[in-house]
C-alpha positions as CSV (number, residue, x, y, z in Angstrom):
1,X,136.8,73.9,197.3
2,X,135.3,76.4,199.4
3,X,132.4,75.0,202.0
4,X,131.5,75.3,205.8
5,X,130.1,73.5,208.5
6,X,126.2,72.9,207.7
7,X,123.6,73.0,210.8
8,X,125.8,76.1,212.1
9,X,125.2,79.9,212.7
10,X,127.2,82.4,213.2
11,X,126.9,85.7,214.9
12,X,129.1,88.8,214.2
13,X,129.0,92.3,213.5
14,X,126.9,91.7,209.5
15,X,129.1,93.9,206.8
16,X,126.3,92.7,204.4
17,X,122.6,92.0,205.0
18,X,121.5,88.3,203.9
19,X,117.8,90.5,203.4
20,X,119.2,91.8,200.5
21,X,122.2,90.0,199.7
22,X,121.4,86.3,197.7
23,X,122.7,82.9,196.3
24,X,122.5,79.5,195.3
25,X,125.0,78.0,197.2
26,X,127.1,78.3,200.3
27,X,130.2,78.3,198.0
28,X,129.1,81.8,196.6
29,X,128.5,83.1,200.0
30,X,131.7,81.9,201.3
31,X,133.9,83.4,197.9
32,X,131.6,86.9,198.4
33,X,133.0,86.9,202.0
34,X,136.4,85.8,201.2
35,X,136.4,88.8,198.0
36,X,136.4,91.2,201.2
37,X,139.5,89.5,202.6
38,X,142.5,90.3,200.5
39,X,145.5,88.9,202.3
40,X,147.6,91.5,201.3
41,X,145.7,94.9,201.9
42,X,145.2,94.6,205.6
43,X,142.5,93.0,208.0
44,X,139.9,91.4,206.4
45,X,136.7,93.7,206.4
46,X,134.3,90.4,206.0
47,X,135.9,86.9,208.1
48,X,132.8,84.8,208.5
49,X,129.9,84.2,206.4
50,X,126.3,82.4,207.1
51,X,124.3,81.0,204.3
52,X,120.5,79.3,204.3
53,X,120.3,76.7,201.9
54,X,117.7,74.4,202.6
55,X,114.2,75.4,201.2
56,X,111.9,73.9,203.5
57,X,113.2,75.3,206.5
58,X,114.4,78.5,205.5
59,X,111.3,79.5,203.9
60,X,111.4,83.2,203.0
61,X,115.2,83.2,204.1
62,X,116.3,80.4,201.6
63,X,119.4,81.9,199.6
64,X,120.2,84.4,202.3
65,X,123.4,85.3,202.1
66,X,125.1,87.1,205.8
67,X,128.7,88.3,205.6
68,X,130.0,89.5,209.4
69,X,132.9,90.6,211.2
70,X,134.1,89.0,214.4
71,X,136.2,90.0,217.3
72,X,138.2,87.0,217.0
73,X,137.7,84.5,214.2
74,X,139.7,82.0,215.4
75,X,136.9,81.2,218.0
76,X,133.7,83.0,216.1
77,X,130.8,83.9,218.2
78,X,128.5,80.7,217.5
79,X,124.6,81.5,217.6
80,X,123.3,77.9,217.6
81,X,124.2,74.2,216.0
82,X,122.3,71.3,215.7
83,X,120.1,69.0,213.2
84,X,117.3,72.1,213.3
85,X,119.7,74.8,212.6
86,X,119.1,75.1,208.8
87,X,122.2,78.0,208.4
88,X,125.4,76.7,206.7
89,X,128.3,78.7,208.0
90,X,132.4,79.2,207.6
91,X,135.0,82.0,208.4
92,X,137.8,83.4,206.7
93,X,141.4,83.7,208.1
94,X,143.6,87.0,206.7
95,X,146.8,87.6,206.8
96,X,148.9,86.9,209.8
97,X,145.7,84.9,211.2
98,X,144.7,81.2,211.5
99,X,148.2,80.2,212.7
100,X,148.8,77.5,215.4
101,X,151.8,76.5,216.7
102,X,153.2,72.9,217.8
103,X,155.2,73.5,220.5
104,X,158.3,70.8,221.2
105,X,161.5,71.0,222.6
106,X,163.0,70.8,219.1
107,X,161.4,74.0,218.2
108,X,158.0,75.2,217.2
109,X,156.2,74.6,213.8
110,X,153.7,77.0,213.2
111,X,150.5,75.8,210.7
112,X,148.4,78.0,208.7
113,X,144.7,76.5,208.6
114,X,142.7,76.1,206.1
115,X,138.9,77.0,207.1
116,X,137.9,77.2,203.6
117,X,138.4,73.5,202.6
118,X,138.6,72.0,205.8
119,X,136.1,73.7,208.0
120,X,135.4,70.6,210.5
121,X,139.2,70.8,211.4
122,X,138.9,74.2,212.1
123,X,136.4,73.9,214.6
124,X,138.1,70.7,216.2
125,X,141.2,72.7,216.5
126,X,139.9,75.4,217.9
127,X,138.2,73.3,220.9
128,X,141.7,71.9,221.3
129,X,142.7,75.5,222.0
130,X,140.5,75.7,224.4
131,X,141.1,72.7,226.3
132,X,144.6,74.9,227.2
133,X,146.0,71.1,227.1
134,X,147.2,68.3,224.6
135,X,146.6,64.9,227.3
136,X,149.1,62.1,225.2
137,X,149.8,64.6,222.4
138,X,153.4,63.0,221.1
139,X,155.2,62.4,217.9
140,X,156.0,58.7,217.7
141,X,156.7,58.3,214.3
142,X,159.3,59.7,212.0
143,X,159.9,58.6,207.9
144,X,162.4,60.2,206.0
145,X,161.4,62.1,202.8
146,X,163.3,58.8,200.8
147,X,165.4,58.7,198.0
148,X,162.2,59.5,195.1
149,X,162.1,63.1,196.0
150,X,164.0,66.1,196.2
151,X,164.9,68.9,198.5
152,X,161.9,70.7,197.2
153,X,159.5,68.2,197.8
154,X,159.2,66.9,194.3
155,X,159.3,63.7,192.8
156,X,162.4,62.5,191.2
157,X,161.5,59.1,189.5
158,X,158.1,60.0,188.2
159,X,155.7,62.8,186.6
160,X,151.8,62.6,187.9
161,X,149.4,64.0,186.6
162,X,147.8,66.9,187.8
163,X,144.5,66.3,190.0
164,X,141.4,68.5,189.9
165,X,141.3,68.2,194.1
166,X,144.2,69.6,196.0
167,X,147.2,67.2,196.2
168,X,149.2,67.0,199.5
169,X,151.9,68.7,199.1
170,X,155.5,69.5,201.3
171,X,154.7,71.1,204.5
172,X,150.7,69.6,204.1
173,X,149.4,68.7,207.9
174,X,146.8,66.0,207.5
175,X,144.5,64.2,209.6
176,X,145.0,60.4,209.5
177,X,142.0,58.6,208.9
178,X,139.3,60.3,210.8
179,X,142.0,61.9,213.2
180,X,142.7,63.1,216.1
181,X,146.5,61.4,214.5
182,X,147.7,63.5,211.7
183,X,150.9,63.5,209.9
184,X,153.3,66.5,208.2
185,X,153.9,65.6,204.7
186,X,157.9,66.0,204.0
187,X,157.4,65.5,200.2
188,X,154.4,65.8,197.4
189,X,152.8,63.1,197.5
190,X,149.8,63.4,194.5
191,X,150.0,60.1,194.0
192,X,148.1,59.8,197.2
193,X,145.3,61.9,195.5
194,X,142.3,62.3,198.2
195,X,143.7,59.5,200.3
196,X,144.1,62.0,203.5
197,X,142.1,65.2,205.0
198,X,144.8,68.4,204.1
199,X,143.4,70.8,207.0
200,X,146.7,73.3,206.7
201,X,150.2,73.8,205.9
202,X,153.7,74.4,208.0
203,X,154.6,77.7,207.3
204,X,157.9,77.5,204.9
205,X,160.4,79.0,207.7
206,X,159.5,76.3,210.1
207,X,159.8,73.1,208.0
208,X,163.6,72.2,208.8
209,X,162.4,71.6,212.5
210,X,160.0,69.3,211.1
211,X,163.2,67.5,208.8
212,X,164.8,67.4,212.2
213,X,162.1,65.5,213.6
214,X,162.1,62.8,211.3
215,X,165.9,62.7,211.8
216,X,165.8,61.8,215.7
217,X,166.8,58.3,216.6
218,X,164.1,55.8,215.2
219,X,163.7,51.9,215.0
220,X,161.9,49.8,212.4
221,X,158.7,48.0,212.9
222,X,155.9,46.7,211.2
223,X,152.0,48.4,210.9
224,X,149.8,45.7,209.2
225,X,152.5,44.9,207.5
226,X,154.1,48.4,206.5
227,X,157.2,49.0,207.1
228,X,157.6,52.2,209.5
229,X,160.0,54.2,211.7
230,X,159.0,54.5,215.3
231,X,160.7,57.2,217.4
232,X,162.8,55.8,220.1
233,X,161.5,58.2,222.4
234,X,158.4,60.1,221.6
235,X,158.1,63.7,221.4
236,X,156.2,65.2,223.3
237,X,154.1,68.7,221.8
238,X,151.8,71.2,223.0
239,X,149.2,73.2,220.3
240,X,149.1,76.8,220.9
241,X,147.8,79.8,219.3
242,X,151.0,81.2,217.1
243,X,152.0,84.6,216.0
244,X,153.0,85.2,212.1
245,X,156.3,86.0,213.7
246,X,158.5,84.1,215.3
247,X,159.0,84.8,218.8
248,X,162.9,85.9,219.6
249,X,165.3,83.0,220.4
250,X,162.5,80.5,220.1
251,X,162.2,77.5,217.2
252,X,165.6,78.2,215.8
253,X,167.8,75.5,214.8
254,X,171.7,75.1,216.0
């Protein structure tokens, strides 16, 4: 589902003028911006989008419809938030953009975002960037993928159904609850339907460091009566801004 972050506006170099430029929804604002941004053909030539959807305090500018470029859409220019703000707005990551990488002395497992369908993450996530610092930021917890699934993620005992919503899938990062906690899925889990907030993915080249994690020395507990694995020693991670490419000698495995 494409959507943005309502009482939000954007500023940014506009590619195409909301004057002129129409709809009925912020979805149809967001796919006209993201039909400028093919991830194969280069930068993106629209990454954000602005939208005014609320009739009585848009007024003449209900419907409008801004696409914009900005310097950095990781951290977009923001032009004002807030209850009164009646602009709905969202970006769009190309190729090689969006990434973040959790640093940890295993390796480094870099996550592609997804702005599109999870736009509140994005903006949480970038903040966290700009804290430069991850206070109590550790892996404590670590369950293997278990015997129902395969190398590849997929179910070995059962066949689901297919869900009209996204389904969490290997390599899915996903808040818990209401976050800041989240969790890497290991396996496809569409039983678990919307149960959990999918804000990105672990790029494919980095998800044996994230097997490795869940292989470190753990003992059992109980959570409300679930049965879990806690790490005997938690690991510690920092969340940085990542490259598409790996940086030389770094989150290898031996």
């Amino acid at each position: 589902m494409l959507q943005g972050v309502e009482n939000r506006e954007l500023w940014g170099s506009s590619v195409k003028w909301g004057i002129d430029f129409k709809f009925n929804t912020s979805r149809e604002c967001c796919k006209a911006c993201k039909a400028m941004c093919h991830a194969g053909d280069g930068p993106c030539l629209c990454d954000s989008w602005v939208f005014c959807g609320d009739k009585d305090k848009c007024k003449e500018k209900f419907g409008q419809c801004w696409l914009k470029k900005q310097e950095d859409p990781m951290f977009p220019d923001l032009a004002e938030s807030g209850e009164k703000v009646p602009w709905t707005s969202g970006v769009i990551f190309g190729k090689g953009e969006g990434i973040i990488g959790i640093e940890t002395e295993i390796g480094t497992i870099r996550v592609k975002l997804f702005p599109e369908c999870a736009p509140h993450s994005m903006v949480y996530i970038a903040e966290v960037l700009k804290s430069r610092h991850c206070v109590g930021c550790h892996f404590y917890r670590a369950e293997p993928r278990g015997l129902s699934w395969d190398e590849s993620g997929d179910p070995i005992r059962m066949e689901l159904p297919a869900e009209a919503c996204p389904a969490l899938r290997r390599g899915s990062v996903a808040w818990i609850g209401a976050g800041p906690e989240f969790f890497i899925s290991l396996a496809n889990h569409g039983e678990w339907r919307r149960s959990f907030a999918v804000f990105g993915s672990v790029l494919s080249d980095d998800l044996p460091i994230a097997e490795r994690i869940a292989r470190l020395p753990a003992k059992p507990d109980a959570w409300n009566d679930v049965p879990v694995r806690v790490l005997e020693a938690p690991l510690k991670f920092k969340v940085k801004r990542s490259p598409l490419k790996a940086a030389a000698g770094g989150g290898g495995l031996s």
